[in-house]
C-alpha positions as CSV (number, residue, x, y, z in Angstrom):
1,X,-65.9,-68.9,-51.9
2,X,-68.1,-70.8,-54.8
3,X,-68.6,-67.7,-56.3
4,X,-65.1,-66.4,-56.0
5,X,-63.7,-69.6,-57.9
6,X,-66.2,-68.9,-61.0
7,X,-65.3,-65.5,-61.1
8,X,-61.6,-65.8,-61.1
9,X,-61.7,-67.8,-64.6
10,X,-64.0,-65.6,-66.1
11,X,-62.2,-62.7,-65.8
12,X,-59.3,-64.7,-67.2
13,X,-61.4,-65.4,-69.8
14,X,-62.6,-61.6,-70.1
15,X,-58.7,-60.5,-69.9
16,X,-57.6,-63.7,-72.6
17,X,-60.1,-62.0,-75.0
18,X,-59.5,-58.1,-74.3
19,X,-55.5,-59.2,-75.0
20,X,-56.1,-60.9,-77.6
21,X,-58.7,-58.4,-79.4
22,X,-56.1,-55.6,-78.9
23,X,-53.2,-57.9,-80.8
24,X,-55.5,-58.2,-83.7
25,X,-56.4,-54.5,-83.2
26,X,-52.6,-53.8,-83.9
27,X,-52.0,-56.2,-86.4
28,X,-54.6,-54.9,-88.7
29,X,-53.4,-51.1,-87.8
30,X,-49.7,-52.4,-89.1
31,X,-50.9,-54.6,-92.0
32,X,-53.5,-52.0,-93.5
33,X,-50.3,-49.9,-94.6
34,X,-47.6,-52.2,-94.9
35,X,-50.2,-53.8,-97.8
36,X,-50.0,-50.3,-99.5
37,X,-54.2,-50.9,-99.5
38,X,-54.3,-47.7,-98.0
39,X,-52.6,-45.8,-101.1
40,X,-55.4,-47.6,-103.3
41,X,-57.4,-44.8,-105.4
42,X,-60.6,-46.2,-105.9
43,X,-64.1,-44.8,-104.1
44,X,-64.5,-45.0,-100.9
45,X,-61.4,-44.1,-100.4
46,X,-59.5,-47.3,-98.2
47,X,-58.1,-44.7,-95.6
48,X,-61.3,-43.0,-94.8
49,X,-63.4,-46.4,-94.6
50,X,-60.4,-47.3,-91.9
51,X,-61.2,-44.3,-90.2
52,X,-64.9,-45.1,-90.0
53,X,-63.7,-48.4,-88.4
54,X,-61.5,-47.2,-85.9
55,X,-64.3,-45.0,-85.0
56,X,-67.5,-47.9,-85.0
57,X,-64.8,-50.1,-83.0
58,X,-64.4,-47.3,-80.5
59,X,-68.1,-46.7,-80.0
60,X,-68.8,-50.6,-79.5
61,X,-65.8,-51.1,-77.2
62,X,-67.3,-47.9,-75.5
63,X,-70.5,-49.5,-74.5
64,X,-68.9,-53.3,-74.2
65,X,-68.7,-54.8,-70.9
66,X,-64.9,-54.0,-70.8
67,X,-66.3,-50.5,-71.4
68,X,-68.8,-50.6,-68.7
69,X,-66.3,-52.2,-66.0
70,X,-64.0,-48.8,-67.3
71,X,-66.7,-46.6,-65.7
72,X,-65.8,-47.4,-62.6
73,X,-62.2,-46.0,-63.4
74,X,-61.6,-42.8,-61.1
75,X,-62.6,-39.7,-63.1
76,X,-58.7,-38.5,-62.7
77,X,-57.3,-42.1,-64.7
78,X,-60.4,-41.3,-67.5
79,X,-59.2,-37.3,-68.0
80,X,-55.5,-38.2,-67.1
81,X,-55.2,-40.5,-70.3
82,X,-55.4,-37.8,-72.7
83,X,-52.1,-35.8,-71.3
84,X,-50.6,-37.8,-74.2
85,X,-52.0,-35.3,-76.5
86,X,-50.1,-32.6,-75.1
87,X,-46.5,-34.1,-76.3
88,X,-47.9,-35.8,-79.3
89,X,-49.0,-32.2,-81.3
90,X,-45.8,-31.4,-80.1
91,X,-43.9,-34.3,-82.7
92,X,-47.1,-33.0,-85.0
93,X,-45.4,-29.3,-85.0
94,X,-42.1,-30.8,-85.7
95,X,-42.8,-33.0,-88.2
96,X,-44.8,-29.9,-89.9
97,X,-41.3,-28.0,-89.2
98,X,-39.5,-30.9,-91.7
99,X,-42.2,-30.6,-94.2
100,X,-43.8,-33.7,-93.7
101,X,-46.9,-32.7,-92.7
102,X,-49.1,-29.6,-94.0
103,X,-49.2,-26.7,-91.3
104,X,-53.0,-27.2,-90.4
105,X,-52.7,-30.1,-89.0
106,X,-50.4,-28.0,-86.0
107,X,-51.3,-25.6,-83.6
108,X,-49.7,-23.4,-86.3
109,X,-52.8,-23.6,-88.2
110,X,-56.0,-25.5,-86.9
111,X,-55.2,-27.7,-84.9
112,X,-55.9,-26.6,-81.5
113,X,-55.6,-30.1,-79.6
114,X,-52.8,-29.3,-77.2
115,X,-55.2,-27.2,-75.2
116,X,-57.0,-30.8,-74.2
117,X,-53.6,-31.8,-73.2
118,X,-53.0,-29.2,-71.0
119,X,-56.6,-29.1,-69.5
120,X,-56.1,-33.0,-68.8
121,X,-53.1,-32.6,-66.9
122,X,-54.8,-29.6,-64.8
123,X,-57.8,-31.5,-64.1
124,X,-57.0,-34.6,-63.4
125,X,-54.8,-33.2,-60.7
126,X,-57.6,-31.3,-59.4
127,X,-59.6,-34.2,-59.8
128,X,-57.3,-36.2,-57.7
129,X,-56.5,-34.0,-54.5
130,X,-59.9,-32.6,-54.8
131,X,-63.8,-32.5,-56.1
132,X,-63.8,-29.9,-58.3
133,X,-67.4,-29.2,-59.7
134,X,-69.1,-31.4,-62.0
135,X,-69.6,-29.0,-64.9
136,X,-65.8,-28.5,-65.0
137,X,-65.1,-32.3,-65.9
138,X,-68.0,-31.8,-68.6
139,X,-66.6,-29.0,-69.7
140,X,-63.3,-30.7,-70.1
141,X,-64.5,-33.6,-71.9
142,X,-67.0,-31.3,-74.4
143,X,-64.1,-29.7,-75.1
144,X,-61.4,-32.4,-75.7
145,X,-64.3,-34.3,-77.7
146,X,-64.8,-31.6,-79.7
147,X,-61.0,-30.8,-80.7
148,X,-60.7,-34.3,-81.2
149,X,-63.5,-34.0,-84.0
150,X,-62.0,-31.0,-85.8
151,X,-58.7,-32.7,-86.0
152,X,-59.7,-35.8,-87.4
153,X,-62.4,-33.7,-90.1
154,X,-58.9,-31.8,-90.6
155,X,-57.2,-34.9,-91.4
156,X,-59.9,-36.0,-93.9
157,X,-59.7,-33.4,-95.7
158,X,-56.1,-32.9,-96.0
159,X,-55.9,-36.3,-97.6
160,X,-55.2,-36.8,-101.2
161,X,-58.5,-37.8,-101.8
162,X,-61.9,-36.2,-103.5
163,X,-63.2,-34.7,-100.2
164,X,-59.9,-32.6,-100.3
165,X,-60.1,-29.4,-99.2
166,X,-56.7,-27.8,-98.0
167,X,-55.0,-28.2,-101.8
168,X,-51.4,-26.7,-100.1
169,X,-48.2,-28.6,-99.8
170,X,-47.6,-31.4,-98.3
171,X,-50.9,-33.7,-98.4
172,X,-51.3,-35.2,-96.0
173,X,-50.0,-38.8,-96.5
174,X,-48.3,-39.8,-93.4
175,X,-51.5,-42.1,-91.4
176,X,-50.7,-43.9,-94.9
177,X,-47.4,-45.6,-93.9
178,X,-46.6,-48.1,-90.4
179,X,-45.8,-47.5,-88.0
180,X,-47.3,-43.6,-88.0
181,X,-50.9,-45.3,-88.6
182,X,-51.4,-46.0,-85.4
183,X,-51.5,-42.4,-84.6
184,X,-55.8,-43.0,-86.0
185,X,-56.0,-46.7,-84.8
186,X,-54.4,-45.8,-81.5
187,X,-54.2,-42.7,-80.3
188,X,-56.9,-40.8,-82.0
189,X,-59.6,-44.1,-81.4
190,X,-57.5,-44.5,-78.2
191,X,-58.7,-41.1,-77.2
192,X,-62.2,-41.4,-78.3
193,X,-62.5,-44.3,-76.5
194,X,-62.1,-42.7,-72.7
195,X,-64.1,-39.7,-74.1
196,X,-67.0,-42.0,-74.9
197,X,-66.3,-43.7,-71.2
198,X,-66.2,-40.7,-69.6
199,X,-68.9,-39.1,-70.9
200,X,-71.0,-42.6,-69.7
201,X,-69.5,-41.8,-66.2
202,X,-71.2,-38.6,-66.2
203,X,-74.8,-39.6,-67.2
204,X,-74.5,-42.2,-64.6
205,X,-73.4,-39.9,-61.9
206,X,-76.0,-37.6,-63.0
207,X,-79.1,-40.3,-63.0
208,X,-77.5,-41.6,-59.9
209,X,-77.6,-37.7,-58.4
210,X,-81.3,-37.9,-59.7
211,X,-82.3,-40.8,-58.0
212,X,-80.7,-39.8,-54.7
213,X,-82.8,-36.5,-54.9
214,X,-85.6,-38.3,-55.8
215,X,-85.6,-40.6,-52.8
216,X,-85.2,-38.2,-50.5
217,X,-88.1,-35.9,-51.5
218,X,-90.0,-39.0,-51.2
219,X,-89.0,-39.7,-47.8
220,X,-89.7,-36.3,-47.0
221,X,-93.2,-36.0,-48.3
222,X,-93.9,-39.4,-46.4
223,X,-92.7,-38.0,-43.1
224,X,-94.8,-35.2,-43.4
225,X,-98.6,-37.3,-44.0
C-alpha cells in the first residue's frame, strides 16, 4: 500500500508535466507563424530549422520515459494512430484542387501517404481480432516510415527556399501560416513519434523472442548432460 501511495503522485507528477509539455508544444507550433518568423529569408531558412525541431523533439520523446511506458501500448493502438493519414491527404488533394498547394504534395503527384492510411486501418484490425505475423507489422511500419520521409523531403523542397526543387506553381507556403502549421508540429512529428515507438516495440519483442529461445536451448542442453 506504501508503495501504491508514492506512486499515485508521481504519475501525477509524470501526467502534470506530459500536459504541460504538450501546451507549450502547441503554443510554439501557433506562435512560430503567427510571429511571421517563419516567412523570414535569411540562411537556415526558420521553417526548415522548425522542422529539424519537430523531428529531434520526436526522437527524444520517442525514447523518454513517456515513450518507454507507450511500448506497452497494444500493437493495434500504435498502427491504429496513423488511420488519420488516410483523411488527411484527402484535405491535401483538395486543397491541391483550389490551388493552394502544388500537385506533388497529393497522391496526384508524389505523395503516396494514403497507402499508410489504408494499411493502418487493415492492420490494426487484424492486429486486434488476431496475431497476424510479425514481419507484416514491420512491414507496415517500414513502409509508413518511409512515406512519411518522402513526404516531408517533398515538403522541403517545395518550399520557397534555396534547397527548392519543384520550381511549379503554387510554392509551397501553407505550413507557414496557423493554424495549418500544426499539420509538421502535430501530425507529421505526431506520426513519427508512434513510428519511432513502434518500431522500439518490435526490437523488444524480438530480443525478448531471443531470450526465450535462448533459455530454452539452455534448458535443453542441461537436461541432456
Amino acid at each position: 500500500m506504501a508503495g501504491d501511495g508514492l506512486k499515485k503522485p508521481a504519475d501525477r507528477r509524470r501526467i502534470g508535466w506530459l500536459v504541460t509539455g504538450l501546451i507549450a508544444w502547441l503554443a510554439l507550433g501557433a506562435a512560430l507563424p503567427l510571429s511571421g518568423l517563419l516567412h523570414v529569408k535569411f540562411l537556415p531558412p526558420p521553417g526548415l530549422v522548425f522542422a529539424f525541431v519537430c523531428f529531434a523533439v520526436g526522437a527524444i520523446f520517442a525514447v523518454s520515459k513517456i515513450g518507454t511506458r507507450l511500448v506497452s501500448l497494444p500493437a493495434y493502438w500504435l498502427i491504429g494512430v496513423h488511420v488519420f493519414r488516410f483523411p488527411l491527404e484527402l484535405i491535401l488533394h483538395r486543397w491541391y484542387v483550389s490551388g493552394t498547394i502544388p500537385v506533388q504534395m497529393t497522391y496526384e503527384g508524389y505523395n503516396f501517404d494514403i497507402t499508410t492510411g489504408v494499411l493502418a486501418l487493415a492492420v490494426a484490425l487484424w492486429a486486434k481480432c488476431a496475431s497476424p505475423p510479425r514481419f507484416i507489422i514491420w512491414l507496415f511500419n517500414i513502409v509508413g516510415f518511409l512515406l512519411l520521409l518522402t513526404v516531408v523531403s517533398i515538403a522541403i523542397t517545395s518550399v520557397p527556399t534555396p534547397f527548392r526543387q519543384f520550381t511549379n506553381d503554387p510554392p509551397l507556403l501553407l505550413p507557414f501560416y496557423f493554424p495549418y502549421s500544426y499539420i509538421l508540429s502535430v501530425a507529421v512529428t505526431g506520426a513519427f513519434i508512434a513510428h519511432l515507438i513502434l518500431f522500439r516495440k518490435l526490437i523488444r519483442q524480438q530480443k525478448q523472442d531471443h531470450a526465450s529461445n535462448t533459455h530454452t536451448t539452455t534448458e535443453e542442453f542441461q537436461s541432456h548432460q
